[in-house]
C-alpha positions in Angstrom: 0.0 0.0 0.0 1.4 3.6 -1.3 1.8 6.5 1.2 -1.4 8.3 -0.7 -3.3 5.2 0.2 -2.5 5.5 3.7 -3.1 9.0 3.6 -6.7 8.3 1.8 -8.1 5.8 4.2 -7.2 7.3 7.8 -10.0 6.4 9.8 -10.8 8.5 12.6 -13.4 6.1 14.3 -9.7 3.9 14.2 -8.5 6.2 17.6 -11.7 7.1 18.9 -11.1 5.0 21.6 -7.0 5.8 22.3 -7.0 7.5 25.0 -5.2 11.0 23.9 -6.3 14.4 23.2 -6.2 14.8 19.6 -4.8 18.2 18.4 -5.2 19.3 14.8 -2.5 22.0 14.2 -3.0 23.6 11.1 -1.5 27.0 9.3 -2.4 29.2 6.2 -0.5 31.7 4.0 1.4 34.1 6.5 4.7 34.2 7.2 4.4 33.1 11.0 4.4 29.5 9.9 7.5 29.6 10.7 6.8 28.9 14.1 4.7 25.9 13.7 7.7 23.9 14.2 7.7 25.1 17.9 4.3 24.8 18.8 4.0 21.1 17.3 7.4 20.4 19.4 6.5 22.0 22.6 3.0 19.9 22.2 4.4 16.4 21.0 6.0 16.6 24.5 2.7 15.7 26.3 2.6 12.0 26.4 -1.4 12.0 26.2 -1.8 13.5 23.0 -1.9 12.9 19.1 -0.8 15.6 16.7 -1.8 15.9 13.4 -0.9 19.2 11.0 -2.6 20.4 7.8 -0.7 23.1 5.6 -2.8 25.8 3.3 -0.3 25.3 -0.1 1.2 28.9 0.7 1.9 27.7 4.1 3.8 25.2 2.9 6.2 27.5 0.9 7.6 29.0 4.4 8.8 25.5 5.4 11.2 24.4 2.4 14.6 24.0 4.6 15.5 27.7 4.0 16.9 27.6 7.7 17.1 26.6 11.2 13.8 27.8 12.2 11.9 27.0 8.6 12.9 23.1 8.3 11.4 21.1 5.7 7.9 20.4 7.0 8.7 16.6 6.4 11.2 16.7 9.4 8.1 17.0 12.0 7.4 13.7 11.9 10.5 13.0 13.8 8.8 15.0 16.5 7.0 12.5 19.0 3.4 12.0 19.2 2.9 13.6 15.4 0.8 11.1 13.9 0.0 12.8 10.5 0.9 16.0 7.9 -1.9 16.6 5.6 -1.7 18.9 2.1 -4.8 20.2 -0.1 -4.1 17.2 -2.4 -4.5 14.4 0.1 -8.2 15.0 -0.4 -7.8 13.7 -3.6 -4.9 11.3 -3.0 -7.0 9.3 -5.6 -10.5 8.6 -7.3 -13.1 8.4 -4.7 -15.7 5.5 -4.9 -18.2 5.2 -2.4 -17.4 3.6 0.6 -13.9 5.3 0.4 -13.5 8.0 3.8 -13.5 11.4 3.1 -10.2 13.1 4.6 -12.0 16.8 6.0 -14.9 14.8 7.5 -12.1 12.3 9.1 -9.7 15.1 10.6 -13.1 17.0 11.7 -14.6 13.6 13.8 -10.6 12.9 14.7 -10.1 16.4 16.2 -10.3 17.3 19.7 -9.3 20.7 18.9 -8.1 22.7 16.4 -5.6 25.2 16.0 -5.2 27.8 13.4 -1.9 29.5 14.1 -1.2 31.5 11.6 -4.8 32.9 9.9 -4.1 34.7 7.2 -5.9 37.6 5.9 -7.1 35.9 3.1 -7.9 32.6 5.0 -9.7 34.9 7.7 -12.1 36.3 5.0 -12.8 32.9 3.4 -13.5 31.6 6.8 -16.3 34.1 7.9 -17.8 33.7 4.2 -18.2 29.9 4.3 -15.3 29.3 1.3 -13.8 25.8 1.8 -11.4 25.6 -1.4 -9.1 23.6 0.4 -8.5 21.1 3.0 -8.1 23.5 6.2 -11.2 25.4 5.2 -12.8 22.2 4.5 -12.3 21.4 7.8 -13.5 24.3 8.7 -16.8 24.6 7.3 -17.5 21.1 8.3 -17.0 21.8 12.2 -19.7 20.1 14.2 -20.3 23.4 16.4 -23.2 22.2 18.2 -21.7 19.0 19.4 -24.8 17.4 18.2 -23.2 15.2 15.3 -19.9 13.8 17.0 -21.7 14.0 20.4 -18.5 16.4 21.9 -18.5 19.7 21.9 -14.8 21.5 20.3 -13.2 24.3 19.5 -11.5 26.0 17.3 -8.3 28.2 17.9 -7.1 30.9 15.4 -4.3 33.0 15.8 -4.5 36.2 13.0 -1.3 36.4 11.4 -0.9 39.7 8.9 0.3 43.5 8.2 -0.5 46.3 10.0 -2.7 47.8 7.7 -4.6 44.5 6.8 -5.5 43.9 10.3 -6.7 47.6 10.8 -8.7 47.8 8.2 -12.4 47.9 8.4 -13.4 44.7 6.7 -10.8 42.7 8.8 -12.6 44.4 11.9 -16.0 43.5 10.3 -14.9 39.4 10.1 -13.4 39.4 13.5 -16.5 40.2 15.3 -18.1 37.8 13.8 -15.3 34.8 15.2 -15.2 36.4 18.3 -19.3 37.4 19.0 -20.9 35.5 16.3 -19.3 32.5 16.8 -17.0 32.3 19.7 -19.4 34.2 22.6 -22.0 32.5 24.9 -22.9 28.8 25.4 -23.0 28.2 21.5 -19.9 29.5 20.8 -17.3 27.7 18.7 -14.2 29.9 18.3 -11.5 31.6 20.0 -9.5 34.6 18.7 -5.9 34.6 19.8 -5.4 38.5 18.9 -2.4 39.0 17.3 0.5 41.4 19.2 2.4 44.7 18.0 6.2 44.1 17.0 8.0 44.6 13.9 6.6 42.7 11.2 8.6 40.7 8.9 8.0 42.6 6.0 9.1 45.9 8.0 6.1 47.6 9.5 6.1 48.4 13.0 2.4 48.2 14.4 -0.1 45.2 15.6 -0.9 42.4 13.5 2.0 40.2 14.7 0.7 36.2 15.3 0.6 35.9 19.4 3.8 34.9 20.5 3.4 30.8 20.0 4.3 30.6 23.7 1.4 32.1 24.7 -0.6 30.1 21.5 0.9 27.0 23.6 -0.3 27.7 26.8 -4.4 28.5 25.5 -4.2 25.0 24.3 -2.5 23.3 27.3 -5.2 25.3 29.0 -7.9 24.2 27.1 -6.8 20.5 27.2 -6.2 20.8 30.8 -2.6 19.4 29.9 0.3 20.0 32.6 2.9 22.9 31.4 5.1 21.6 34.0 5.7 18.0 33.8 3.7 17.0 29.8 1.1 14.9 32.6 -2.4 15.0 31.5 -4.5 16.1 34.0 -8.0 14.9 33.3 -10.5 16.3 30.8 
């Protein structure tokens, strides 16, 4: 069996029943990919929990081997407890037939959580409109967010990666208040917004707009999980 074959038929009802939190890391077009290799180590060192990472195809082009801190994205699985890397193209590894699993509708009913570290601008908009042109925003827009389907409630993490003047302007302002009130507020809500921070931006700028330092992106998610910063012990959900 060919690595697309593997790829086609993961299974989520397979580790339904393995005992780990299952943490779907994904990351879109901004240049604060870069620090996915950090968050994925710092959370493969939990014992109790099950990594898998999807890449946007401009996320992937931040992770080539240029240097120390962008190493080929390939080199994560070396990291424990990473159990998967996905691209747009696994969806279509090859021709589907029926009874063949479909791979957004696996991660979605695999995924305890998800992380979104960096959103994009441009994934940000599709998001709030519904666009799912690709395997992360697939994923996306087939969240259970009632809880109703996979009978467990989840959430989903983003962390808004992007210029100074794309996050200040009105119709980025306009999408995050529908994440954050929309969707993330009250009892029904689905989403948290991990507001980005003001530093100087790789492309120059000096303002906000800066992805959340990934420390702190670690720390919601240990949180969240109710996993131990200290020692990687789980303790209890």
């Amino acid at each position: 069996m060919n690595a697309a074959t593997n790829v086609y038929r993961f299974s989520a009802a397979v580790h339904a029943d393995d005992g780990k939190h299952h943490i779907l890391l994904a990351a879109s077009g901004s240049v604060a990919t870069i620090k996915i290799p950090q968050i994925a180590q710092t959370l493969s060192q939990h014992p109790n929990v099950s990594i898998r990472v999807v890449l946007t195809k401009s996320a992937e082009e931040f992770l080539q081997g240029q240097s120390a801190e962008q190493p080929p994205l390939e080199s994560l699985h070396s990291l424990p407890n990473i159990d998967g890397i996905y691209h747009d193209e696994d969806e279509w590894s090859k021709p589907w037939v029926r009874g063949d699993k479909i791979m957004h509708i696996e991660l979605r009913r695999w995924a305890h959580v998800m992380l979104v570290a960096p959103l994009s601008a441009n994934t940000l908009a599709k998001m709030v409109n519904g666009i799912s042109d690709g395997l992360l925003l697939s994923v996306v827009r087939a969240w259970d967010t009632t809880g109703l389907v996979d009978m467990r409630k989840k959430r989903i993490f983003v962390a808004p990666a992007m210029n100074t003047a794309m996050w200040r302007h009105p119709i980025t302002k306009k999408q995050i208040k529908v994440l954050e009130q929309d969707w993330g507020s009250g009892d029904d809500g689905w989403i948290t917004v991990l507001r980005p921070m003001e530093k100087e931006l790789a492309c120059g700028d000096v303002g906000d707009g800066a992805m959340m330092d990934w420390k702190q992106i670690v720390v919601h998610i240990e949180s969240y999980l109710q996993l131990s910063a200290q020692n990687g012990e789980v303790n209890g959900r």
